[in-house]
N, CA and C atoms as a LAMMPS dump frame, in Angstrom:
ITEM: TIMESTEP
0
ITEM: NUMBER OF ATOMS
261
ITEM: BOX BOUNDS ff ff ff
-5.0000000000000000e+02 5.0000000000000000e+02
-5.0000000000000000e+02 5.0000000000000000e+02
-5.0000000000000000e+02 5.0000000000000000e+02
ITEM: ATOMS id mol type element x y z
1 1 1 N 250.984 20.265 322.699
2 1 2 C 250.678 21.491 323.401
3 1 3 C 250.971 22.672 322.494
4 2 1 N 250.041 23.552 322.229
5 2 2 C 250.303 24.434 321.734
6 2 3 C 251.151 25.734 322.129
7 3 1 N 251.632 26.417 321.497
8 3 2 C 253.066 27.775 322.195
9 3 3 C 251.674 28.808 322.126
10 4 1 N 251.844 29.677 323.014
11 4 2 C 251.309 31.274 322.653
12 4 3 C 251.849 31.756 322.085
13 5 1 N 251.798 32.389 320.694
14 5 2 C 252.663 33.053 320.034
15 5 3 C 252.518 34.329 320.18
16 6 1 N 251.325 35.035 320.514
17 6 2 C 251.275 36.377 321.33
18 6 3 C 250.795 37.352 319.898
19 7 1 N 249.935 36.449 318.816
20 7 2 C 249.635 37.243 318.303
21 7 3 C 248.697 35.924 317.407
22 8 1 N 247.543 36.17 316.726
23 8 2 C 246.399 35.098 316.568
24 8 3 C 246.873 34.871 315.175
25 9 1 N 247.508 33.533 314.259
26 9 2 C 247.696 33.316 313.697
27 9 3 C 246.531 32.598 312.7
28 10 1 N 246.301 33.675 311.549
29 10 2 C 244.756 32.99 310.684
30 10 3 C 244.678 32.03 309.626
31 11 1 N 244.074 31.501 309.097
32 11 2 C 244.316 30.604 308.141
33 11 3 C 245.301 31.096 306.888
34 12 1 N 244.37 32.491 306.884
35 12 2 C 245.443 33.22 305.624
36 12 3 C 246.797 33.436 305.807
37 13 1 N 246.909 33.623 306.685
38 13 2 C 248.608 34.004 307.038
39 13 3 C 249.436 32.887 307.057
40 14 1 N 248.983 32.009 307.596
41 14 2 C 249.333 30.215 307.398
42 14 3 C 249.835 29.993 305.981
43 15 1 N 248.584 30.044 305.512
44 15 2 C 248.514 29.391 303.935
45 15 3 C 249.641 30.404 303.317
46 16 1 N 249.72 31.478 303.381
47 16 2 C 250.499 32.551 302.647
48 16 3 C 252.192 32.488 302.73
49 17 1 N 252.46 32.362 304.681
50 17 2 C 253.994 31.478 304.95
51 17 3 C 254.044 30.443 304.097
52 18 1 N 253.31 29.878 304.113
53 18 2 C 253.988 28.031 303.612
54 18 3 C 253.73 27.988 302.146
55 19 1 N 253.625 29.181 301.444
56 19 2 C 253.183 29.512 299.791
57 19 3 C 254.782 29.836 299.895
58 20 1 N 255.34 30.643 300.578
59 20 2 C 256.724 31.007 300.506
60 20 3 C 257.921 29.687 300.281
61 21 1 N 257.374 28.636 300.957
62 21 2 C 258.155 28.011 300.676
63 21 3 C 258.185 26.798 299.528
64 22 1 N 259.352 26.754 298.762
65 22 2 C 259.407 26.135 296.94
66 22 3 C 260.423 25.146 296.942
67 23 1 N 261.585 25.226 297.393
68 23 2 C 262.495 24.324 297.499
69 23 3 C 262.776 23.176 298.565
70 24 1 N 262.892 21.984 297.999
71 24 2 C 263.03 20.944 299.072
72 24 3 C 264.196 21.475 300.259
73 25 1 N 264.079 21.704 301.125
74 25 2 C 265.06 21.941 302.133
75 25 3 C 266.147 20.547 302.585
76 26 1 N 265.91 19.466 301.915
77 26 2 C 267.095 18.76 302.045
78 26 3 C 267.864 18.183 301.112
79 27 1 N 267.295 18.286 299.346
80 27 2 C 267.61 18.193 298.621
81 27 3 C 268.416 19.305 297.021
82 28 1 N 267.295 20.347 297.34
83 28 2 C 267.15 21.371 296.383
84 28 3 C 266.407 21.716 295.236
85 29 1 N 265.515 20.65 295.745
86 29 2 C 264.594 20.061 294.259
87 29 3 C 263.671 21.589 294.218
88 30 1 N 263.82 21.983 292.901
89 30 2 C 263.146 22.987 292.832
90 30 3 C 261.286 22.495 292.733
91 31 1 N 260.482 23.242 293.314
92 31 2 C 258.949 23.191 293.301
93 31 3 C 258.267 22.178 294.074
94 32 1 N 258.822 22.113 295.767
95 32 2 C 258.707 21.154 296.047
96 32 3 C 257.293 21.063 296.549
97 33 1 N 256.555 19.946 296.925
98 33 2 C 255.245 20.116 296.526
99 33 3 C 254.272 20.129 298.635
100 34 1 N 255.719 19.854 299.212
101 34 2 C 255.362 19.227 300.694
102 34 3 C 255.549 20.652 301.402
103 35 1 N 254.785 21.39 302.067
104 35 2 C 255.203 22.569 303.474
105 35 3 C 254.63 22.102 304.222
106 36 1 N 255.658 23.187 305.461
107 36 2 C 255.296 22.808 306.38
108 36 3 C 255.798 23.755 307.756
109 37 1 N 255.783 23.865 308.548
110 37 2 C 256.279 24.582 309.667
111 37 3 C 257.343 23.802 310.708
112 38 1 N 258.475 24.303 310.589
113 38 2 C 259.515 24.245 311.562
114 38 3 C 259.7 24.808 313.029
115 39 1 N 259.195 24.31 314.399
116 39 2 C 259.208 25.09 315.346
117 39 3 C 260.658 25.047 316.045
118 40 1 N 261.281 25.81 316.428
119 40 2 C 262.769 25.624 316.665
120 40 3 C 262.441 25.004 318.414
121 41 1 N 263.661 24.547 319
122 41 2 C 263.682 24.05 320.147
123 41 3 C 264.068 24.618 320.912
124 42 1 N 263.367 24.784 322.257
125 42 2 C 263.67 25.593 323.51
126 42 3 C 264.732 26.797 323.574
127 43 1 N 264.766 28.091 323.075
128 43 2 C 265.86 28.418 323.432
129 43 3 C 266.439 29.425 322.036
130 44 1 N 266.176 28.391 320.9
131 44 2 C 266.752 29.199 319.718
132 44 3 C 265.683 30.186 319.198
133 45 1 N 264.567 30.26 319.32
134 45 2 C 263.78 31.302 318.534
135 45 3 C 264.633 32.55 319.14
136 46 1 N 264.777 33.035 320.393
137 46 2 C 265.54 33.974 320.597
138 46 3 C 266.664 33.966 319.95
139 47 1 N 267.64 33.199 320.054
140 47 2 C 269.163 33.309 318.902
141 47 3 C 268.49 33.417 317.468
142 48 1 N 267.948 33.337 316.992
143 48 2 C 267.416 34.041 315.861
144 48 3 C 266.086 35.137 315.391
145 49 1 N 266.41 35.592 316.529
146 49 2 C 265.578 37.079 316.554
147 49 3 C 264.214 36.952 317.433
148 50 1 N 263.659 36.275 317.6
149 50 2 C 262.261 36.569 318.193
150 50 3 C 263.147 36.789 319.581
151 51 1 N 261.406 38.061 320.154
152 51 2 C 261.253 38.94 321.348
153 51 3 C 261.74 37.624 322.248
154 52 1 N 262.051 38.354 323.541
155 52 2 C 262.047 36.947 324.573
156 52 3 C 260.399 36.699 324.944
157 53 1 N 260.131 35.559 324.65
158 53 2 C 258.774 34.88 325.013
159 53 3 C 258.104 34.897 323.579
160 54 1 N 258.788 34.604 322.506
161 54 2 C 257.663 34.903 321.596
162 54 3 C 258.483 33.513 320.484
163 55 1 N 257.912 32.56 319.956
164 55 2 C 258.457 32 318.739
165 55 3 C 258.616 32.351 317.656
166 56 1 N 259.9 31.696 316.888
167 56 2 C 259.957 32.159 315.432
168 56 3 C 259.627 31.013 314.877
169 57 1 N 258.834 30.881 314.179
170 57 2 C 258.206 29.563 313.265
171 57 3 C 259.079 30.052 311.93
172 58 1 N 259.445 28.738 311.447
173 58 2 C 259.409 28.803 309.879
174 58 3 C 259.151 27.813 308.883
175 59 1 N 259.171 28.279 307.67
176 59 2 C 258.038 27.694 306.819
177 59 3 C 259.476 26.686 305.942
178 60 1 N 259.138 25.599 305.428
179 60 2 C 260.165 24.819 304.593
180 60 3 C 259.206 23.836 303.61
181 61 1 N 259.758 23.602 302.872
182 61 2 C 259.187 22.737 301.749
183 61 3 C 260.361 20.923 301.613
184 62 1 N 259.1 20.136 301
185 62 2 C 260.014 18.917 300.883
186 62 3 C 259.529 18.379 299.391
187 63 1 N 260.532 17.829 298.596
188 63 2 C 259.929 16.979 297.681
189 63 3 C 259.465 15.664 298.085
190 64 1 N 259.103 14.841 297.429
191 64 2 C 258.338 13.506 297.573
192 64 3 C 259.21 12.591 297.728
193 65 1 N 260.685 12.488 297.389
194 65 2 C 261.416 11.577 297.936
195 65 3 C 262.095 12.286 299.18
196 66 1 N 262.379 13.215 299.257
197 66 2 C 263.087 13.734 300.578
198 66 3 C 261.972 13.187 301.831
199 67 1 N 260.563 13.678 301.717
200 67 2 C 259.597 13.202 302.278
201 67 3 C 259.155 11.655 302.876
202 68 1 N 259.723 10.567 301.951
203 68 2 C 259.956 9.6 302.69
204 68 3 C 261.11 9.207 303.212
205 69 1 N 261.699 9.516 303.421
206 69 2 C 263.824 9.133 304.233
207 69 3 C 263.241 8.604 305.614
208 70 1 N 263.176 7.824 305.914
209 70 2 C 263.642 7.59 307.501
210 70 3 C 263.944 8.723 307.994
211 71 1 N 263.314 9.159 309.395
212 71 2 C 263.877 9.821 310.084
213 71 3 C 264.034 11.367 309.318
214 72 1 N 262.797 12.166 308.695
215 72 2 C 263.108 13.139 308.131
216 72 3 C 262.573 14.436 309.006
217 73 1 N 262.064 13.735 309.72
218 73 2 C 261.954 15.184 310.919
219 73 3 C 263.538 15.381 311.48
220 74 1 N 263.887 14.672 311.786
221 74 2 C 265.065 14.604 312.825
222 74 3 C 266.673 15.525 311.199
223 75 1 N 266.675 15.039 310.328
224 75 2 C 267.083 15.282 308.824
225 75 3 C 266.408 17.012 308.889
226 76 1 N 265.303 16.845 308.88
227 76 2 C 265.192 18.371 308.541
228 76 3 C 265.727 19.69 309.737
229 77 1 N 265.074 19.332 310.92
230 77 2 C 265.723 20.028 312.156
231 77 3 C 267.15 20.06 312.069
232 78 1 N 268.31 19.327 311.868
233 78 2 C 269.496 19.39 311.392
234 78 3 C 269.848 20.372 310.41
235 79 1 N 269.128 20.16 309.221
236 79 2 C 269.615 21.432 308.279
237 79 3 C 269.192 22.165 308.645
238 80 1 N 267.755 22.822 309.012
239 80 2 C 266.96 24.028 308.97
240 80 3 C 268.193 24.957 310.374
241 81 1 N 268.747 24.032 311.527
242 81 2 C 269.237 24.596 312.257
243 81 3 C 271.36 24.691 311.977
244 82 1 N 271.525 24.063 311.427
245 82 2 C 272.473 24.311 310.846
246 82 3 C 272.722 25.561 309.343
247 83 1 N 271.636 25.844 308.598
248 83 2 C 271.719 26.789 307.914
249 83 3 C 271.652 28.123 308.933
250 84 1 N 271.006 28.221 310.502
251 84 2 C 270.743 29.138 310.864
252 84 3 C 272.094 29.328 311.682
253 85 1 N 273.108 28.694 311.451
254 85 2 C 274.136 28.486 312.505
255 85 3 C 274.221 28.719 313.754
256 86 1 N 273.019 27.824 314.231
257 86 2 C 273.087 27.308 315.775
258 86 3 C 272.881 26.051 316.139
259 87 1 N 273.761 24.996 315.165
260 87 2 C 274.095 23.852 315.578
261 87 3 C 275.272 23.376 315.518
């Protein structure tokens, strides 16, 4: 299901976030070659700034071994929300 984000998100703006992101987010590998978008869970886009009713997406990168780990969605949501200290 898709979120309303309350504002029309274009290909360019897409491509341009996820250009931002370079470093593996679970390793540190510089130039990592994988993005992607992080949607936070119920509740935290507000604890980290978005309007009430509106998501904060963010953009993260993976290298090619971080990328296969078991369980690297669940691995990445952990850090991405622990760097934001709301876990």
């Amino acid at each position: 299901m898709m979120a309303n984000l309350g504002i029309r998100l274009t290909p360019e703006m897409l491509a341009e976030a996820l250009d931002m992101a370079h470093v593996c987010t679970l390793c540190k590998s510089p130039n990592a070659p994988i993005k992607a978008l992080f949607v936070p869970p119920e509740g935290v886009s507000q604890r980290i700034g978005a309007p009430e009713g509106k998501l904060r997406l963010l953009t993260y990168a993976l290298c090619e071994s971080c990328f296969q780990l078991p369980g690297v969605s669940d691995l990445v949501e952990t850090e991405i929300l622990k760097r934001l200290g709301v876990q």
